[in-house]
C-alpha positions in Angstrom: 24.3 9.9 12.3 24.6 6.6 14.0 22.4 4.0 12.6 21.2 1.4 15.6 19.4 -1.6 13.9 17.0 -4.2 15.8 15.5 -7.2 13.8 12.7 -9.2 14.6 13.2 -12.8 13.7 10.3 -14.8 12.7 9.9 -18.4 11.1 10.8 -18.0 7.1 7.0 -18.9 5.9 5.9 -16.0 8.3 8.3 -13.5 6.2 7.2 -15.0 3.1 3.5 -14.2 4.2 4.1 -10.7 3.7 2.4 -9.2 0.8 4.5 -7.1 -1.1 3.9 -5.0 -4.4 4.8 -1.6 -6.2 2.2 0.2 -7.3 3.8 3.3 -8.6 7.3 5.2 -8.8 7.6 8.6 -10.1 10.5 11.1 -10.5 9.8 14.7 -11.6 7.5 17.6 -11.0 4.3 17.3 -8.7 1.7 17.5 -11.0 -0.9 21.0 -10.1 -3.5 18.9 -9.0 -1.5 17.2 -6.4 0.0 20.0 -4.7 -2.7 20.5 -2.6 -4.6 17.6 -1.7 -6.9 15.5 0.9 -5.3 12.0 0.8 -6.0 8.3 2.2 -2.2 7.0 3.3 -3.9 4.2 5.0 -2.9 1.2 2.7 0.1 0.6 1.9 3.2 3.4 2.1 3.9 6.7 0.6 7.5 7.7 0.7 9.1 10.7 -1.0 12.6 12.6 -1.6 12.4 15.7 -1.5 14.6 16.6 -4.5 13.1 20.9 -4.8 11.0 22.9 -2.7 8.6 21.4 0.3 5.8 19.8 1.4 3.7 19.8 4.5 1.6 17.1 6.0 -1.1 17.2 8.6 -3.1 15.3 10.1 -4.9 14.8 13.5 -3.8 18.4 14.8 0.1 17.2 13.4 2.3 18.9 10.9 5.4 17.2 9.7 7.5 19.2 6.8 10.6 18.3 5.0 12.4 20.1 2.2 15.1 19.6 -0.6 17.2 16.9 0.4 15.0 15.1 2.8 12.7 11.9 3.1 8.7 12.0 3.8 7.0 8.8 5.2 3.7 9.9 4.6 1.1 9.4 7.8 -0.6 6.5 8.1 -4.5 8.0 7.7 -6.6 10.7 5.8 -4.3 13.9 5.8 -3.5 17.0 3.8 -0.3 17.2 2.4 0.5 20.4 0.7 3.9 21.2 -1.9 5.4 24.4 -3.1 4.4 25.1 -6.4 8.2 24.4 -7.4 8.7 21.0 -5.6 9.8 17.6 -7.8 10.2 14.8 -5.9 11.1 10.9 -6.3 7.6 9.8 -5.1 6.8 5.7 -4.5 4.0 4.3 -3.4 4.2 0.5 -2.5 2.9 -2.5 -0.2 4.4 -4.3 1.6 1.6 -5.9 4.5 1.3 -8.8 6.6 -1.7 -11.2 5.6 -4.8 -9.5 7.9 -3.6 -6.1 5.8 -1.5 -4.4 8.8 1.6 -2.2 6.9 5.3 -3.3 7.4 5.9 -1.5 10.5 3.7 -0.1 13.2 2.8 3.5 13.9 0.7 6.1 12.5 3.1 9.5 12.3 5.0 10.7 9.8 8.8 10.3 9.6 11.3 12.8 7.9 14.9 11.7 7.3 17.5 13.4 6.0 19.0 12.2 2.4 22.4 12.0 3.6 21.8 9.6 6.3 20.3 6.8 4.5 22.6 7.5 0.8 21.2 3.6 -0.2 17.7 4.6 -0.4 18.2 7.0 -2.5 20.5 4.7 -4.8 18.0 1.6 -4.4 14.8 4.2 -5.6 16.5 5.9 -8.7 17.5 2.2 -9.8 14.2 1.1 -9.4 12.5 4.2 -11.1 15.0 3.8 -14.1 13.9 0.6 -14.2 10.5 1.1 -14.6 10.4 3.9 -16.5 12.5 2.3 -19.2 10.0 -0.4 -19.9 6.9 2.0 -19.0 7.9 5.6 -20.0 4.0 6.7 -20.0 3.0 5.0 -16.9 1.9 6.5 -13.3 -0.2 4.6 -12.2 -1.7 1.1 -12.4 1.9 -0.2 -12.6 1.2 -3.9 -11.5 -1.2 -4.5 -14.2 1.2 -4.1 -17.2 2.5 -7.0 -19.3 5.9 -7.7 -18.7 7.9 -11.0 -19.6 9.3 -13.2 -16.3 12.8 -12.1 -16.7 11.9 -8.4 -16.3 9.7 -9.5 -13.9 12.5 -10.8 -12.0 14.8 -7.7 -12.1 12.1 -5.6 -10.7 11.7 -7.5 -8.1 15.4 -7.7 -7.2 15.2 -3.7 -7.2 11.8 -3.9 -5.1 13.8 -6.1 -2.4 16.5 -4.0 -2.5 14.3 -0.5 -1.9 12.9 -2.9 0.5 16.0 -3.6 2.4 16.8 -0.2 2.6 13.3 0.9 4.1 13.7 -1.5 6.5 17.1 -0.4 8.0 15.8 3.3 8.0 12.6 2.8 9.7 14.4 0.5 12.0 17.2 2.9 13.0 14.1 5.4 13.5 12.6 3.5 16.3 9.9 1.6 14.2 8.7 -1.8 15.1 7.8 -4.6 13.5 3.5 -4.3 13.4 3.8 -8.2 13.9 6.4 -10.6 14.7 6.8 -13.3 16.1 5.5 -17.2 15.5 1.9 -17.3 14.2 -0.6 -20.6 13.7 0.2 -22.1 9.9 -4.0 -22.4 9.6 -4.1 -18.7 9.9 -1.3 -17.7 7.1 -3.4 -20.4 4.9 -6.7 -18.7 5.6 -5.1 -15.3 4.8 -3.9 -16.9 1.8 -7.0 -18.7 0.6 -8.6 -15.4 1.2 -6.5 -13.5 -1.5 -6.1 -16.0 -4.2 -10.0 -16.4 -4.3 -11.5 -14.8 -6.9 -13.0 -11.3 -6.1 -16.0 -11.9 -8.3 -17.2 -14.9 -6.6 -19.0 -15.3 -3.4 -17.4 -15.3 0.1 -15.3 -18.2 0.2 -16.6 -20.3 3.4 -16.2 -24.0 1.9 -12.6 -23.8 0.8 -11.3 -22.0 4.2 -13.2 -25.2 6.2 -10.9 -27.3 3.8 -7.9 -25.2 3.8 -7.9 -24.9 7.4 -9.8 -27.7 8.8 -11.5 -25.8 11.1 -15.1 -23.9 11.7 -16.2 -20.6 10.8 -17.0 -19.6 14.2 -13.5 -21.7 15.6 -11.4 -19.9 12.9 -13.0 -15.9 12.9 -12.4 -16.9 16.9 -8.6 -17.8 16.1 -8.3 -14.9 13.3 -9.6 -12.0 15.4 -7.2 -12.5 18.0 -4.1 -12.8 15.5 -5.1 -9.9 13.3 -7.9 -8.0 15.3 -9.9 -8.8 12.2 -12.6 -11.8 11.0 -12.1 -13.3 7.7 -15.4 -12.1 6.1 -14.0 -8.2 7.3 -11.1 -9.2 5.7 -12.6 -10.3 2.6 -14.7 -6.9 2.2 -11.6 -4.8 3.1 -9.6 -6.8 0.0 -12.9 -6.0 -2.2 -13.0 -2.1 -1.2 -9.2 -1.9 -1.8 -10.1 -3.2 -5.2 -12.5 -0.9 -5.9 -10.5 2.1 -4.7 -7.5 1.2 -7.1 -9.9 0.7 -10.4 -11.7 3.6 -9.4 -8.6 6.2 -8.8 -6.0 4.3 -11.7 -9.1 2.7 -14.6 -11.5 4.6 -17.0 -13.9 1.3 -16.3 -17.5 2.2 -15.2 -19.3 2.1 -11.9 -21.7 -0.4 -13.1 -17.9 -2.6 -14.4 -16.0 -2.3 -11.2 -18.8 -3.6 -9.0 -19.8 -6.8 -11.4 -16.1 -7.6 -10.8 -16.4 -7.4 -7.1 -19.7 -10.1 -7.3 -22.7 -6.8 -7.9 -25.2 -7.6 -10.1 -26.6 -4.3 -9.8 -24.7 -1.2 -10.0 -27.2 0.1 -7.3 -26.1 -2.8 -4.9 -21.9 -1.7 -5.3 -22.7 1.9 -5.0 -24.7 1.3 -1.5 -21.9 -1.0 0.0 -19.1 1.4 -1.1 -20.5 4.4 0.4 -21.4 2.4 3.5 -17.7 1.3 3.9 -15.9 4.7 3.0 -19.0 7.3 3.1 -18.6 8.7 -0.4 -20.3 7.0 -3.5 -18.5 5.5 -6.1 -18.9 8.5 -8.8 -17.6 10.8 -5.9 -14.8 8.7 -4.7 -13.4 9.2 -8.0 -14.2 12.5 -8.8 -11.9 13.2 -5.7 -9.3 11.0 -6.9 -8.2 12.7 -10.3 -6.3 9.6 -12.2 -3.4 11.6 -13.3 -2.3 12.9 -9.8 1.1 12.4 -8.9 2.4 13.0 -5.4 
């Protein structure tokens, strides 16, 4: 196959806006209460290598499938993604999302590539699982919140980059774009930023974007909807449901717990704005999201 790379070329603060993260990286088996499952791709990306059997994805009226020796990007979206009952697979899930919360890349569909086309991202995956598993043999998921001292820290991130690099020139060669690109106002990537270092806990923070930015509320949701097709207080909530989605799926922490760290007071209050924001309540939210699921 004859790879064909474009690159976008942005200033080096925009690139360094981007939010990256591994959440989880798993080699093996799927696990039986994976194989068949109802799944939110939405945030963030779901890649695996088909290493035995098969799995199907659909979603929207679409079916993708790949089989032994071949790369799933999961769809972006709720779909159901089915395996064989003998299927292992190198499975990661990871971030990587420009400051409004838009994935890498643009597009919605699923992408299937075959293993011998892209032999790096297979290398730059099993170097990055080995890593990980050496130092956390035991853990699927809530990866990012382990202890780890800064000079592991700094070889996994040299192994993130490099699976990084490699996604890049695959989606690229596939036709993929770039979601955004391009020059982009400096008080935006600071409200973006202000917006994800404030704590989660605390109220909505109005004051320190005025002083971070210099400009209005009204003058900056203005500036910020345009840019990223969101406000900053949308923003804010989507950062505090993404929260409460990852301690709900990957913690044993209660209802009442997870919503005192998102500001609630009352477990009543948390369980009424989740199931406003995703229509399911907290308690079955979880139920449908068994911790241990691997896929």
């Amino acid at each position: 196959m004859e790879i064909t790379t474009r690159h976008s070329q942005s200033p080096l603060y925009r690139w360094a806006s981007l939010r990256t993260e591994l959440l989880w990286i798993y080699d093996g088996p799927v696990m039986p209460e994976a194989r068949k499952v109802l799944s939110d791709h939405s945030m963030g990306y779901w890649v695996w290598l088909v290493r035995r059997g098969t799995v199907q994805v659909e979603m929207e009226g679409r079916t993708w499938k790949a089989g032994a020796g071949q790369w799933m990007v999961s769809p972006q979206g709720t779909a159901n993604q089915e395996f064989s009952d003998d299927s292992r697979i190198l499975s990661i899930h990871f971030r990587c999302q420009w400051p409004a919360g838009d994935n890498l890349f643009g597009g919605r569909e699923a992408i299937v590539w075959s293993a011998r086309d892209f032999p790096r991202l297979e290398k730059s995956a099993t170097s990055l699982c080995r890593l990980v598993h050496r130092h956390f043999p035991r853990v699927r998921l809530t990866l990012s919140e382990k202890a780890i001292d800064f000079p592991v820290f700094l070889r996994f991130e040299q192994r993130l980059l490099q699976w990084l690099i490699d996604f890049h020139e695959a989606m690229t060669a596939s036709g993929r774009n770039l979601a955004q690109a391009g020059d982009c106002d400096d008080r935006l990537l600071r409200a973006a930023h202000c917006l994800h270092e404030s704590p989660l806990e605390d109220a909505f923070p109005a004051d320190r974007l005025q002083r971070e930015t210099g400009l209005g509320r009204a003058h900056l949701d203005r500036l910020y909807w345009k840019e990223f097709g969101v406000t900053t207080r949308e923003y804010w909530e989507r950062l505090r449901q993404e929260s409460a989605v990852r301690n709900l799926e990957s913690t044993s922490l209660s209802v009442k717990e997870i919503g005192y760290q998102l500001g609630f007071k009352q477990a009543s209050h948390f369980t009424k704005w989740f199931s406003q924001r995703t229509g399911l309540t907290p308690k079955s939210y979880r139920e449908q999201a068994p911790q241990k699921r691997v896929a």
